[in-house]
C-alpha positions as semicolon CSV with decimal commas, in nm:
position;residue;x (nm);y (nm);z (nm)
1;X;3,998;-1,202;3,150
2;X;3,640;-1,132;3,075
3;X;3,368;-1,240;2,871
4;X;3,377;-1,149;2,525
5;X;3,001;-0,981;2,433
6;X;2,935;-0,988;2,044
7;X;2,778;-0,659;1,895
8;X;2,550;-0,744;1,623
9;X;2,418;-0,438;1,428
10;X;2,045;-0,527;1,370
11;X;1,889;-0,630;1,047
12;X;1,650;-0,418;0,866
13;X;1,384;-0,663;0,921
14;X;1,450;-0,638;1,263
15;X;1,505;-0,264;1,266
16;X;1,135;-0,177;1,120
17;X;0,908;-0,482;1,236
18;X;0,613;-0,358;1,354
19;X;0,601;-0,045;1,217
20;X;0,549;-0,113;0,837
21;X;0,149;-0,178;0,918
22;X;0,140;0,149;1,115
23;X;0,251;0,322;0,812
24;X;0,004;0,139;0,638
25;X;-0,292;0,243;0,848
26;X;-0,335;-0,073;0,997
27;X;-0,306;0,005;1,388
28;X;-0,311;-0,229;1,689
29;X;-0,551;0,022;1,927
30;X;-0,615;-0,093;2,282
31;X;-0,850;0,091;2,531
32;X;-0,651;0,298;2,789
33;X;-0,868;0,285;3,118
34;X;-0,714;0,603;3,313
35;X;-0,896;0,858;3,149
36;X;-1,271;0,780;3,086
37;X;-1,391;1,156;3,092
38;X;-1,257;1,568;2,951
39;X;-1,302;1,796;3,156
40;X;-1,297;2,085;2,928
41;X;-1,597;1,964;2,696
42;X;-1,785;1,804;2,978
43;X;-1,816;1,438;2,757
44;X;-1,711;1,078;2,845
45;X;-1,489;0,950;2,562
46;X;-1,256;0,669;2,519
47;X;-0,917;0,711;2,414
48;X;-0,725;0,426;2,187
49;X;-0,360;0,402;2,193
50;X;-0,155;0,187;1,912
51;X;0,054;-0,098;2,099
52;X;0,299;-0,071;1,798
53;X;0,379;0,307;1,713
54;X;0,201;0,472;2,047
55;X;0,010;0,670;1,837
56;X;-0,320;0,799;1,980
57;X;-0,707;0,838;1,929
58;X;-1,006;0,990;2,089
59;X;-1,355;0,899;2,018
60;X;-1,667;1,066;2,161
61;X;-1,969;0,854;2,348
């Protein structure tokens, strides 16, 4: 016979953790290296993207 696998329906703690200070405002934003530069308004910027919720920014040098 085979293995019996146990399904465990996750927790709402579980389900949301992470996310709560995204909601919040409170972002985790780390650099993202591949693009340093726009082409269409000639600028270098820097874009941030949120390790949590993979929301992004752009800021302007």
């Amino acid at each position: 016979m085979g293995d019996i696998i146990p399904f465990k329906k996750p927790s709402p703690v579980d389900k949301h953790k992470g996310k709560t200070l995204c909601r919040s405002g409170f972002h985790k934003w780390q650099v993202v290296k591949e693009k340093r530069f726009d082409v269409k308004q000639g600028k270098l910027v820097t874009v941030y993207k949120c390790a949590r919720c993979g929301e992004q920014k752009v800021e302007l040098k």
